[in-house]
Steps between C-alpha positions, in 0.01 A plus 500: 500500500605835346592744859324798610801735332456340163101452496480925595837551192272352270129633586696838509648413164160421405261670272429856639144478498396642841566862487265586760570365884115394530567217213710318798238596807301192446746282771493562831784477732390441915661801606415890641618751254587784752486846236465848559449811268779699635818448592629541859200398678749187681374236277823297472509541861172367554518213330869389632386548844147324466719201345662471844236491696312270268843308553480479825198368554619237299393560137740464221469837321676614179560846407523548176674885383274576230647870435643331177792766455497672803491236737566578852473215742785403528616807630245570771662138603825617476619138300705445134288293284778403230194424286178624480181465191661606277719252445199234458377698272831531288489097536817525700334353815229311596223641776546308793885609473484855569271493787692587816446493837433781705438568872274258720463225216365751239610460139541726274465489114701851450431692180795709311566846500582741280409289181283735285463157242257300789345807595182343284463182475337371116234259509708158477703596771208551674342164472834315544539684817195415635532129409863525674318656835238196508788246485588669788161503751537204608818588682345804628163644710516751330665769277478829583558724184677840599334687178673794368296839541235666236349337196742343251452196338690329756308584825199433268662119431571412872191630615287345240675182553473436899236436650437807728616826530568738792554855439723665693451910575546797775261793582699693265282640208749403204527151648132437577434649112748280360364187691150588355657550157652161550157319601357690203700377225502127614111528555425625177788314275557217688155448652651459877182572707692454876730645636692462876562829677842567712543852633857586581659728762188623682451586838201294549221226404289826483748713276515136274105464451467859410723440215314144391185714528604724304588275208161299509316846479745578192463187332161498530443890427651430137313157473779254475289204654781348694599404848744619741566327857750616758718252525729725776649759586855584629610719761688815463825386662834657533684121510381458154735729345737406733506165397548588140812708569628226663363226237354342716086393544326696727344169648786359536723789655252652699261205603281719745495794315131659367547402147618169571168457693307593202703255258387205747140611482504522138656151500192351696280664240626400218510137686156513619241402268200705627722856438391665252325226364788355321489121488927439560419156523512485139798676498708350775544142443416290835814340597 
């Protein structure tokens, strides 16, 4: 049998038919696609952090750095990948080898950076990639996709392809029209119709709901028929940027910090089936 290198060389190779990334959003991969309109909100951070904690309550998560071009991850983690996506898509490696482990048992699929050519995926690199990802579920809970920010064909891709998506915004008014914007586009073009709310450095679960109120009241002011449950929210914390100076996570530098706190509630949500109404029994295998 042909490997996973060779199989995506050739369906890459292969006639460019799909020029559009809904032509590969038929598959879906058992994952959270964690987006936001706007860059800056602490996305990467969220998602790094929430794979700890859903790591330590013994899940097997893998975060996947879906900021093809700009990916960041590794960073925030402070490790060296020596490979990263790019090479399985260049057929120099196969999937499974450029994963790397990360603090508390995480792994980590990195992403490059700085390589304008992966920026945008085409449509056969799309579907390889996603055939590549569900060789891999069975090794994993499940992937959480670190989605780079605003509207390109890319963030379209990943958050067509998983199976749900959080949004991740602040009370700020370019971030909370951005994450709107974001809901918009995949609504209308990619007929999305729910979405998972985290609100980011706020003082409070009141300061959070404000903001998710907001965007229902939007959403539903300009008719865009979908659905929008908070999923969290995370406090305004000075360890957090603390942490990141010192690449470190937040949970696990600063365990009884506020925003830590927050990460572990969001954890139990997104492991409890009754919040939000999302049915993660589908989506976490029972092992």
């Amino acid at each position: 049998m042909a490997d996973q290198a060779e199989s995506l060389r050739r369906m890459a190779r292969g006639a460019r038919t799909l020029d559009h990334p809904s032509d590969a959003r038929g598959r879906r991969i058992r994952g959270l696609a964690v987006a936001s309109g706007k860059g800056g909100v602490g996305k990467t951070n969220t998602v790094a952090n929430l794979a700890y904690q859903l790591a330590a309550m013994g899940k097997r998560p893998l975060v996947f750095d879906a900021d093809m071009g700009l990916g960041n991850v590794h960073i925030l983690l402070g490790i060296a990948p020596r490979y990263n996506l790019q090479h399985v898509i260049n057929g120099e490696k196969r999937l499974e080898e450029v994963i790397v482990p990360g603090p508390g048992g995480i792994h980590v699929l990195p992403a490059g950076s700085g390589q304008r050519a992966f920026s945008e995926l085409n449509g056969p690199e799309m579907l390889a990639l996603t055939a590549e990802l569900e060789a891999l579920e069975d090794k994993y809970d499940i992937i959480l996709f670190d989605i780079g920010a605003g509207i390109s064909a890319n963030v379209m891709f990943f958050c067509s392809a998983a199976d749900e998506v959080a949004v991740v915004t602040n009370s700020e008014p370019t971030s909370f029209a951005d994450a709107y914007a974001l809901m918009k586009v995949l609504s209308r073009d990619y007929d999305k119709r729910e979405f998972r709310l985290i609100v980011n450095s706020v003082k409070s679960a009141t300061e959070a709901e404000t903001v998710h109120r907001r965007l229902e009241a939007v959403a539903d002011r300009f008719g865009l028929n979908i659905a929008i449950d908070m999923l969290g929210w995370i406090a305004l914390d000075e360890a957090v940027p603390a942490a990141v100076r010192e690449q470190k996570l937040f949970s696990q530098r600063y365990p009884n910090s506020k925003a830590t706190a927050s990460i572990k509630r969001l954890a139990d949500a997104v492991l409890t089936s009754t919040t939000a109404g999302l049915d993660w029994g589908r989506i976490f295998s029972a092992r």
